[in-house]
ZAKOLBA-75556 format. One record per atom (N, C-alpha, C): atom name; x, y, z. Coordinates in nm, 2 decimals. Layout:
// residues N
+----+--------+--------+--------+
! at !     px !     py !     pz !
+----+--------+--------+--------+
! CA !      X !      Y !      Z !
...
+----+--------+--------+--------+
This chain:
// residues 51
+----+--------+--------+--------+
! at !     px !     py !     pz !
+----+--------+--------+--------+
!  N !  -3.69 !  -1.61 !  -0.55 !
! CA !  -3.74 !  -1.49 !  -0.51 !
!  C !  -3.70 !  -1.38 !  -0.60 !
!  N !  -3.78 !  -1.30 !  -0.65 !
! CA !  -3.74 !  -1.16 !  -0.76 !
!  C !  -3.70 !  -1.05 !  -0.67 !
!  N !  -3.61 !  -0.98 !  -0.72 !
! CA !  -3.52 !  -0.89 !  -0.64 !
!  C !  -3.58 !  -0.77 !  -0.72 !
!  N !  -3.62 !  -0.67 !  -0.66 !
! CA !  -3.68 !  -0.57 !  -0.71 !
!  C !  -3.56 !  -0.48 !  -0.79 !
!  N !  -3.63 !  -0.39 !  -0.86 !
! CA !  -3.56 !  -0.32 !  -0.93 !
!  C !  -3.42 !  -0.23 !  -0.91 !
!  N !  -3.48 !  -0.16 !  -0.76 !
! CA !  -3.41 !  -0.04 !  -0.72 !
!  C !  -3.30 !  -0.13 !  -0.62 !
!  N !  -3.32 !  -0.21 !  -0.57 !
! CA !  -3.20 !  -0.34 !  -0.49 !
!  C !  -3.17 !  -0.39 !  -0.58 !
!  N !  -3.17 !  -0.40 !  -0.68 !
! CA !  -3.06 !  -0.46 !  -0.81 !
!  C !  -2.95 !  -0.33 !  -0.84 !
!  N !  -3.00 !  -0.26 !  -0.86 !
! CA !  -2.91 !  -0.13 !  -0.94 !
!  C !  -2.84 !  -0.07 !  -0.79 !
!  N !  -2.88 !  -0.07 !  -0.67 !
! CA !  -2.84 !  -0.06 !  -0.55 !
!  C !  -2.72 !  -0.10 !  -0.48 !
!  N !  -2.75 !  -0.24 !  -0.53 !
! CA !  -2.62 !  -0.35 !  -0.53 !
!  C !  -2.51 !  -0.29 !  -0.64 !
!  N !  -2.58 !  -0.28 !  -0.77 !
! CA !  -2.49 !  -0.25 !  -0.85 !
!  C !  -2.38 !  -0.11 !  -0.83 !
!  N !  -2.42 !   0.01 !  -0.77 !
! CA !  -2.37 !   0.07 !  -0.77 !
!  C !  -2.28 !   0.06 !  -0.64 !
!  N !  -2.30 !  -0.01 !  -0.54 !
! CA !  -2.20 !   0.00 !  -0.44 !
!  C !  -2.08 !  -0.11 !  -0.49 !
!  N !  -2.16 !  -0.21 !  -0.56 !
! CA !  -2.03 !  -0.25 !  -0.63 !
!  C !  -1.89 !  -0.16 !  -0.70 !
!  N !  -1.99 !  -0.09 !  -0.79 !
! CA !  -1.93 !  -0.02 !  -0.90 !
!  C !  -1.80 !   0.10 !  -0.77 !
!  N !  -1.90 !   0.14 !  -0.69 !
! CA !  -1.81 !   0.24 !  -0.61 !
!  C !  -1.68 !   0.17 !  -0.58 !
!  N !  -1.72 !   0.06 !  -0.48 !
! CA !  -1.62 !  -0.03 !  -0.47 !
!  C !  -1.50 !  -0.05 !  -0.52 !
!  N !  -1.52 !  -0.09 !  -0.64 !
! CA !  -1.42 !  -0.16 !  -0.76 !
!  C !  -1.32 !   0.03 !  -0.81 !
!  N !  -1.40 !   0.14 !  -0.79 !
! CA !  -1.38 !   0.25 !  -0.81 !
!  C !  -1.27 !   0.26 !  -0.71 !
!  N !  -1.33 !   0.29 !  -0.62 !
! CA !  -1.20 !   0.31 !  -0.50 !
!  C !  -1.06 !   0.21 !  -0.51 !
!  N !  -1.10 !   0.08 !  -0.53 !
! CA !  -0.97 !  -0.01 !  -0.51 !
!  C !  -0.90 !   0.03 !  -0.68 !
!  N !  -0.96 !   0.03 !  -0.75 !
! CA !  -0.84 !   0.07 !  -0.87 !
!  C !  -0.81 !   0.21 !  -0.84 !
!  N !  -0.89 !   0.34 !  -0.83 !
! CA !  -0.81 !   0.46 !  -0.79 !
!  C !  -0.75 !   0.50 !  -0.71 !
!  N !  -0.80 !   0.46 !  -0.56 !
! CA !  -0.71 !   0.48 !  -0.47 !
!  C !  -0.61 !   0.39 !  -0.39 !
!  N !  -0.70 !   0.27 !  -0.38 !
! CA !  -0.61 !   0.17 !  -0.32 !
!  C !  -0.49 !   0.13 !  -0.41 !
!  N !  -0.52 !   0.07 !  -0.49 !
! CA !  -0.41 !   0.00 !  -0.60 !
!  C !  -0.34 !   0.13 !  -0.63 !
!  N !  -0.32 !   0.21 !  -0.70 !
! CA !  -0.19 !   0.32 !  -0.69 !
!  C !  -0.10 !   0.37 !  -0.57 !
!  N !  -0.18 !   0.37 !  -0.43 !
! CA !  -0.12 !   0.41 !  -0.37 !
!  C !  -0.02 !   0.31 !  -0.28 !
!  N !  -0.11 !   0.18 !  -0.27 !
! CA !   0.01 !   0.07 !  -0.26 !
!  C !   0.06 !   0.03 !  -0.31 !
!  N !   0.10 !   0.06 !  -0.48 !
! CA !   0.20 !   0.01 !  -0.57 !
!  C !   0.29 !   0.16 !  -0.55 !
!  N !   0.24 !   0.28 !  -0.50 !
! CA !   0.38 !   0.36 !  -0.49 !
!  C !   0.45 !   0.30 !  -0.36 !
!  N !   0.36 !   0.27 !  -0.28 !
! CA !   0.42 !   0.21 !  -0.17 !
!  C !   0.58 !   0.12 !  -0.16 !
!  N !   0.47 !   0.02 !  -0.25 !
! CA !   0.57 !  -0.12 !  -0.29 !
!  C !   0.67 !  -0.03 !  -0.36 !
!  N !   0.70 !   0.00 !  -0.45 !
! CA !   0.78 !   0.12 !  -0.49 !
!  C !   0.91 !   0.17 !  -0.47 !
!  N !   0.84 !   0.24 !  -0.37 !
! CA !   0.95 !   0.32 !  -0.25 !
!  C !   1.03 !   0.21 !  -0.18 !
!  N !   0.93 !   0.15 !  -0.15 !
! CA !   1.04 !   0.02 !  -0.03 !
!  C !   1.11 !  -0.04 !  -0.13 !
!  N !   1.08 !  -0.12 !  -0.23 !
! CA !   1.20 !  -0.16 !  -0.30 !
!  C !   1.31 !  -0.13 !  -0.37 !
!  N !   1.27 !   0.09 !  -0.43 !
! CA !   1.39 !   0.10 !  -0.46 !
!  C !   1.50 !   0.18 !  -0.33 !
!  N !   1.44 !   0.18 !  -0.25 !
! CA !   1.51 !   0.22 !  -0.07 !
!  C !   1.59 !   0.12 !  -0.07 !
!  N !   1.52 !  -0.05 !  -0.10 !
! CA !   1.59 !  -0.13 !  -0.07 !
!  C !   1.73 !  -0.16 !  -0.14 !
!  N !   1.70 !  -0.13 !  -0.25 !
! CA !   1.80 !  -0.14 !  -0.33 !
!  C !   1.90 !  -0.03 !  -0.37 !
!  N !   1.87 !   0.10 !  -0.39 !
! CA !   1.93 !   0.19 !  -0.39 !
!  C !   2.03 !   0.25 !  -0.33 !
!  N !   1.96 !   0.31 !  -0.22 !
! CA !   2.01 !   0.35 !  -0.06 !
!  C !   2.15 !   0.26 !  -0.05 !
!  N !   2.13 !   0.12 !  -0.03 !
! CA !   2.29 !   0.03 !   0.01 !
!  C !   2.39 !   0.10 !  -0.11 !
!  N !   2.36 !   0.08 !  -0.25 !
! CA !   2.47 !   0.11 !  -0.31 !
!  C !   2.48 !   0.21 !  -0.37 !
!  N !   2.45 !   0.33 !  -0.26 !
! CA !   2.52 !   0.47 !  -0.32 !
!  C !   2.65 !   0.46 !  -0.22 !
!  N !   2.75 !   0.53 !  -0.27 !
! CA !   2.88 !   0.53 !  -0.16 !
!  C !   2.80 !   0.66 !  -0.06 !
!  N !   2.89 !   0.60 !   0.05 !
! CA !   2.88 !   0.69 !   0.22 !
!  C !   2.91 !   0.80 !   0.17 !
!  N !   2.87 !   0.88 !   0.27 !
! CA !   2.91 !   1.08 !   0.20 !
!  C !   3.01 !   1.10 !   0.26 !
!  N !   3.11 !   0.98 !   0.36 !
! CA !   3.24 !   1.07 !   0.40 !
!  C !   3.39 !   1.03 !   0.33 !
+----+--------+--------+--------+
């Protein structure tokens, strides 16, 4: 079956949004995520106590 013109490029562009959002928003803001918790995890224990 032929897929018309305007539902090809239709498709195409909610893809494109898609792929937009997960590399600009998603993917940076879960790798600051990841980030923070790992260097919390690691950091935070070995600074000396403040007393």
């Amino acid at each position: 079956m032929r897929t018309k013109r305007y539902v090809k490029f239709k498709k195409y562009r909610q893809k494109r949004r898609r792929r937009i959002f997960v590399f600009f928003v998603l993917l940076p803001s879960s790798l600051l995520l990841i980030g923070y918790l790992l260097t919390s995890l690691s950091v935070l224990p070995a600074l000396p106590a403040g007393r």
